[in-house]
PyMOL commands that place a pseudoatom at each C-alpha (Angstrom):
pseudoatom trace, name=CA, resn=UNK, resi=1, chain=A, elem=C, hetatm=0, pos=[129.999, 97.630, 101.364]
pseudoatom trace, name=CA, resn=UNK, resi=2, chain=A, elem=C, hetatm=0, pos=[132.484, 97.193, 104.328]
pseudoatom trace, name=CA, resn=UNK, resi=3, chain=A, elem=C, hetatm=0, pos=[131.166, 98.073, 108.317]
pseudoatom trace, name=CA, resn=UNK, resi=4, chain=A, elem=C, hetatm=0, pos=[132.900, 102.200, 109.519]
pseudoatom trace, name=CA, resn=UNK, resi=5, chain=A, elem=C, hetatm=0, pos=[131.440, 103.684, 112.366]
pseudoatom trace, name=CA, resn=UNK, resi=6, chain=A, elem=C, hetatm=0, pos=[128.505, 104.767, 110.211]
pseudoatom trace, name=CA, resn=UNK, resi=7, chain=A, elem=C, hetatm=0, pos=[127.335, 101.389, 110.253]
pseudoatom trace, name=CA, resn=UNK, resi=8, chain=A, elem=C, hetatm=0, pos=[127.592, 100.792, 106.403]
pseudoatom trace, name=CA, resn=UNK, resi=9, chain=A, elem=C, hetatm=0, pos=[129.877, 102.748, 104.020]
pseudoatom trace, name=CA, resn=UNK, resi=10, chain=A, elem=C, hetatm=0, pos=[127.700, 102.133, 101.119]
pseudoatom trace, name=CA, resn=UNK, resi=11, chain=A, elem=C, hetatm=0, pos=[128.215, 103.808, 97.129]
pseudoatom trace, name=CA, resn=UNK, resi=12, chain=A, elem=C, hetatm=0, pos=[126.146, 106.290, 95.535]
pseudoatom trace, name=CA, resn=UNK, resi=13, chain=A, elem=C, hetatm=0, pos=[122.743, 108.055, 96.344]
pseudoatom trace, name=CA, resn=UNK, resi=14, chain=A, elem=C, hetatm=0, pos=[122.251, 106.456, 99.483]
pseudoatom trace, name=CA, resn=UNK, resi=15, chain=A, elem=C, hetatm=0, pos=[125.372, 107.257, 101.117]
pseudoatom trace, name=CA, resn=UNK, resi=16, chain=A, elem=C, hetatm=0, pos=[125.470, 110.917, 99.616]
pseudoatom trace, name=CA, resn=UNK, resi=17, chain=A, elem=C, hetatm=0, pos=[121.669, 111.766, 100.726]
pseudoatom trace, name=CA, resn=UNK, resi=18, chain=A, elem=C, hetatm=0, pos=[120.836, 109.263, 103.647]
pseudoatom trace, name=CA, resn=UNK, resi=19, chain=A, elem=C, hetatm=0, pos=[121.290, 110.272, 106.926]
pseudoatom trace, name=CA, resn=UNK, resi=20, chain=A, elem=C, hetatm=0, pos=[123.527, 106.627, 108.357]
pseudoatom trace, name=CA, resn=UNK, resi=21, chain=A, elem=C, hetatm=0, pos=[120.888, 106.115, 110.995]
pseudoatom trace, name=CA, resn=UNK, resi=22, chain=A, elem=C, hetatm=0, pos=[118.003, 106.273, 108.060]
pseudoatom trace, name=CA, resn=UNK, resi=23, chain=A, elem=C, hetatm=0, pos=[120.247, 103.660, 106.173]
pseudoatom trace, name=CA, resn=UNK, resi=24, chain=A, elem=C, hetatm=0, pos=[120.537, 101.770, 109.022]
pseudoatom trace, name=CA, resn=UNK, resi=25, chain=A, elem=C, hetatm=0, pos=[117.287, 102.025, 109.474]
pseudoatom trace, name=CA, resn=UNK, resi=26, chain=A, elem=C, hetatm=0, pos=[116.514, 100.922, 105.703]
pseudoatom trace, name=CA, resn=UNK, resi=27, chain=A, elem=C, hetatm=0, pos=[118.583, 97.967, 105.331]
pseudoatom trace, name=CA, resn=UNK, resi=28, chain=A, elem=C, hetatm=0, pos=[117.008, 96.540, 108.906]
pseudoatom trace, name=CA, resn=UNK, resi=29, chain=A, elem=C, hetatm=0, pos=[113.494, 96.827, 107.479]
pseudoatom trace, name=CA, resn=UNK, resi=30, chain=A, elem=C, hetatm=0, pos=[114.382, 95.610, 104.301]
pseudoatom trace, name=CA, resn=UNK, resi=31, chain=A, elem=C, hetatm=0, pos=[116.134, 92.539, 105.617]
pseudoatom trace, name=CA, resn=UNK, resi=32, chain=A, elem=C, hetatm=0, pos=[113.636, 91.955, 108.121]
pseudoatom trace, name=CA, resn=UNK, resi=33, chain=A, elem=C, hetatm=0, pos=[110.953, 92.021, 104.803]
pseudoatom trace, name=CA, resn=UNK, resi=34, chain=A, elem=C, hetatm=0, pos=[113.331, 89.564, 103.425]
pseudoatom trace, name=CA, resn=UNK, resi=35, chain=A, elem=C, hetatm=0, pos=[113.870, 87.468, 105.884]
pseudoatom trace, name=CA, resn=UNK, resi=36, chain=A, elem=C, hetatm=0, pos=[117.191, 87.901, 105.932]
pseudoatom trace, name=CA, resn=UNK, resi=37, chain=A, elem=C, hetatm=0, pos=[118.371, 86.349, 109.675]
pseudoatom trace, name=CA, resn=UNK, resi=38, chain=A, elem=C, hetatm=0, pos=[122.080, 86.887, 108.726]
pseudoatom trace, name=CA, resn=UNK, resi=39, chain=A, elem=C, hetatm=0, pos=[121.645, 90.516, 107.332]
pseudoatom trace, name=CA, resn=UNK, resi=40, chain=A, elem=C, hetatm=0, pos=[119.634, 91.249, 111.141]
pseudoatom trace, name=CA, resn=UNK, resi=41, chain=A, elem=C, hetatm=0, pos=[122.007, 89.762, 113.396]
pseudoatom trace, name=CA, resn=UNK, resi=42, chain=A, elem=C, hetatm=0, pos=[124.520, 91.841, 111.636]
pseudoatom trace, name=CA, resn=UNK, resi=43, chain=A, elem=C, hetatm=0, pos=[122.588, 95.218, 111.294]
pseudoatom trace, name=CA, resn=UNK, resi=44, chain=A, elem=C, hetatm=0, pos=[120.412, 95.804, 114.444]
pseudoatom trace, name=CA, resn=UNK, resi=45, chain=A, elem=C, hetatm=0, pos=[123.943, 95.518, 116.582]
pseudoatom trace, name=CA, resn=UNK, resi=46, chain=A, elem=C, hetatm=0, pos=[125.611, 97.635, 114.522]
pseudoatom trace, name=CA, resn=UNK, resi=47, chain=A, elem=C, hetatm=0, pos=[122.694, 100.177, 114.616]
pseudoatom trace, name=CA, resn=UNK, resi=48, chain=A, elem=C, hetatm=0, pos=[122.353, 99.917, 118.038]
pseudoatom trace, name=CA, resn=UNK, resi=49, chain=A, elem=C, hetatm=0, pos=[126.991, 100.666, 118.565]
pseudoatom trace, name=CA, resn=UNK, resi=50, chain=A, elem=C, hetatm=0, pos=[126.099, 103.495, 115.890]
pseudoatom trace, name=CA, resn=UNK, resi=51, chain=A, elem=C, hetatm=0, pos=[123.166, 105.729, 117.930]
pseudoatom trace, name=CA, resn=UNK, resi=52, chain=A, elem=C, hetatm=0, pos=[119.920, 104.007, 116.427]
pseudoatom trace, name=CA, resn=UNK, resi=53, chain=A, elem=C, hetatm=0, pos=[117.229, 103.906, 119.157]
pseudoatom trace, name=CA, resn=UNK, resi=54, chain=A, elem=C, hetatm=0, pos=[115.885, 100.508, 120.315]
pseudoatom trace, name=CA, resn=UNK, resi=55, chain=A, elem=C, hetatm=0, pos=[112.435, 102.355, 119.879]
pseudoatom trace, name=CA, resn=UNK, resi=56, chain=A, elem=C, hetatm=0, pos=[113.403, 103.204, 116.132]
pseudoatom trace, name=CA, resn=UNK, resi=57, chain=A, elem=C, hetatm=0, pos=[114.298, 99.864, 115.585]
pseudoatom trace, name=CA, resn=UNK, resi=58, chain=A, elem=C, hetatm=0, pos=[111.119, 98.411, 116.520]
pseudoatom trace, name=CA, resn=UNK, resi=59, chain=A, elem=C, hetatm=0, pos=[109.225, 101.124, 114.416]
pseudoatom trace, name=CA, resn=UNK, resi=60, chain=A, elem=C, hetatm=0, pos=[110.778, 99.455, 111.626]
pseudoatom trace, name=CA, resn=UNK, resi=61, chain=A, elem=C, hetatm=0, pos=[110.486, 96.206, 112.225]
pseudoatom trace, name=CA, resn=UNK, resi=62, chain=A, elem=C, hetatm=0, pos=[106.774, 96.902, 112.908]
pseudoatom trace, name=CA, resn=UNK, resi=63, chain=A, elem=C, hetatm=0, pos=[106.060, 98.721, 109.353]
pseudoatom trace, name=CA, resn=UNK, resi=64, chain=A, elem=C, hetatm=0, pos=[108.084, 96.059, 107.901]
pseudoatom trace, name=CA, resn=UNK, resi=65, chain=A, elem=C, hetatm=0, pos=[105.959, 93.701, 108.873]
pseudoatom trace, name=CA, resn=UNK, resi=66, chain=A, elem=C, hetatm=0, pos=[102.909, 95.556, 108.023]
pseudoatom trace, name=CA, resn=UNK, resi=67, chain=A, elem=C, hetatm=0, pos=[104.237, 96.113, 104.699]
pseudoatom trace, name=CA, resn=UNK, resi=68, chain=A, elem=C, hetatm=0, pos=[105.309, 92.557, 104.457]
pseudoatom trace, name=CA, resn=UNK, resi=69, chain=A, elem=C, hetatm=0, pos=[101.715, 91.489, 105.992]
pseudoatom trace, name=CA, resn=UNK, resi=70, chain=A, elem=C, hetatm=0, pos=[99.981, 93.339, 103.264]
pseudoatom trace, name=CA, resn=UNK, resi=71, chain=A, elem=C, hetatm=0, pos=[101.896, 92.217, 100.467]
pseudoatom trace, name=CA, resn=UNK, resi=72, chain=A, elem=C, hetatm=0, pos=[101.531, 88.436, 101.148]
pseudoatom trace, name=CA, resn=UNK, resi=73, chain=A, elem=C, hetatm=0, pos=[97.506, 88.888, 101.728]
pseudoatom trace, name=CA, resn=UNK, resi=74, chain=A, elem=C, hetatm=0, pos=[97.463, 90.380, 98.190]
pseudoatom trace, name=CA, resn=UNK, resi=75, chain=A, elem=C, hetatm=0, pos=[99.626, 87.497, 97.079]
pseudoatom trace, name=CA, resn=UNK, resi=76, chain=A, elem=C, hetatm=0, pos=[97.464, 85.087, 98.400]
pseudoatom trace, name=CA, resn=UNK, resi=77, chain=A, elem=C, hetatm=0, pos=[94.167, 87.114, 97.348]
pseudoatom trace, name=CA, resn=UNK, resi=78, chain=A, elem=C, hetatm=0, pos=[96.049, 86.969, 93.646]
pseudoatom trace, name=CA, resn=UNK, resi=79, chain=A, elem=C, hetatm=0, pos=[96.417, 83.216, 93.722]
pseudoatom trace, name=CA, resn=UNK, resi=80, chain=A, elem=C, hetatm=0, pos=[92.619, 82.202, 95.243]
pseudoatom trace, name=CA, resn=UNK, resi=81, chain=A, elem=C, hetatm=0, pos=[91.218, 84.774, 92.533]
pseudoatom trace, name=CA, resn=UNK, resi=82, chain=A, elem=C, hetatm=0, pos=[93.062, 83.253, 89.354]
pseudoatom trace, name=CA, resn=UNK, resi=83, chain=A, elem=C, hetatm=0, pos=[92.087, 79.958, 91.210]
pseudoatom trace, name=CA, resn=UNK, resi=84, chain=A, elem=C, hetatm=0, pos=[88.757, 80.446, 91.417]
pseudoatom trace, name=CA, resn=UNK, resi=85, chain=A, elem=C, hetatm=0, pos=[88.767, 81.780, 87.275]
pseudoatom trace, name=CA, resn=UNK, resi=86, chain=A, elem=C, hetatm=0, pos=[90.752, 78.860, 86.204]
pseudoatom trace, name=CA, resn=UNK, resi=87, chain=A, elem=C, hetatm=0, pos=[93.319, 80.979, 84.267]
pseudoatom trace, name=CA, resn=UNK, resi=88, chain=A, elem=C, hetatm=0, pos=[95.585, 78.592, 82.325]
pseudoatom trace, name=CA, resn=UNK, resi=89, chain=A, elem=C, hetatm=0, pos=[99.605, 79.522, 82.988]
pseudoatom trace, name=CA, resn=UNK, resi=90, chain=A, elem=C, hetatm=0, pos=[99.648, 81.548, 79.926]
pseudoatom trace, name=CA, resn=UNK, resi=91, chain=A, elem=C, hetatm=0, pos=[96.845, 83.927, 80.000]
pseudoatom trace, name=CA, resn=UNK, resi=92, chain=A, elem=C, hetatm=0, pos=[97.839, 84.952, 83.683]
pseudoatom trace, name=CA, resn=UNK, resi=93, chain=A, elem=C, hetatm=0, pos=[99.848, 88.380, 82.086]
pseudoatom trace, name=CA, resn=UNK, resi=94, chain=A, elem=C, hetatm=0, pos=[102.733, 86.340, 81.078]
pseudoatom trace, name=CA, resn=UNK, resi=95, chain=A, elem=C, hetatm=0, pos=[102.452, 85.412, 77.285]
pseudoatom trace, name=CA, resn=UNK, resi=96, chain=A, elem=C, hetatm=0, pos=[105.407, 82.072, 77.995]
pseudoatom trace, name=CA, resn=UNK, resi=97, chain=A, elem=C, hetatm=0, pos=[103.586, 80.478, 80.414]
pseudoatom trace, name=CA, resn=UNK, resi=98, chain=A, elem=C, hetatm=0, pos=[106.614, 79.975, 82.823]
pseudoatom trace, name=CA, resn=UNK, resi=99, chain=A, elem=C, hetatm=0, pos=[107.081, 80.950, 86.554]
pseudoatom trace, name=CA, resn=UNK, resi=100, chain=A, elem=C, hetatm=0, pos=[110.153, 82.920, 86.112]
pseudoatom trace, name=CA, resn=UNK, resi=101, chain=A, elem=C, hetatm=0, pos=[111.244, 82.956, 89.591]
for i in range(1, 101): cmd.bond("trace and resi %d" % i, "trace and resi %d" % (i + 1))
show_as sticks, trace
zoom trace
């Protein structure tokens, strides 16, 4: 991907259907979701020299977070529950018994 005035020039679907502020958009809220603090101090600037709102910008951040929020209360809610049924590393839906992060 390389910066244009579009913000990011990216291949395929995304370019050829996305509107550049909705990528913009995108990539902020998915590298605020990852926690990404080199990926946001390149993209909300850019966004902002490219047209994106301020207030668009912190509509994303804000469902990112929610999203984000959510997501790590099921995680933890996963991890108490096989917890509390003592599942041994195998039977938890993963027939090596490994982590595989």
């Amino acid at each position: 991907m390389e910066e244009t005035g579009n913000l990011v020039q990216s291949e395929g679907v995304a370019s050829d259907i996305l509107a550049p502020n909705t990528r913009s958009l995108v990539a902020i809220a998915a590298a605020a979701s990852a926690n990404c603090h080199p990926c946001l101090r390149y993209l909300i600037p850019a966004a902002l020299r490219q047209g994106v709102l301020e207030e668009e910008i912190g509509a994303t951040l804000a469902l990112a977070e929610e999203i984000k929020g959510r997501a790590s209360k099921m995680t933890h809610d996963l991890a108490v529950t096989l917890a509390e049924i003592g599942e041994s590393p195998g039977e938890a839906n993963n027939s090596k018994g490994d982590c595989h992060c």
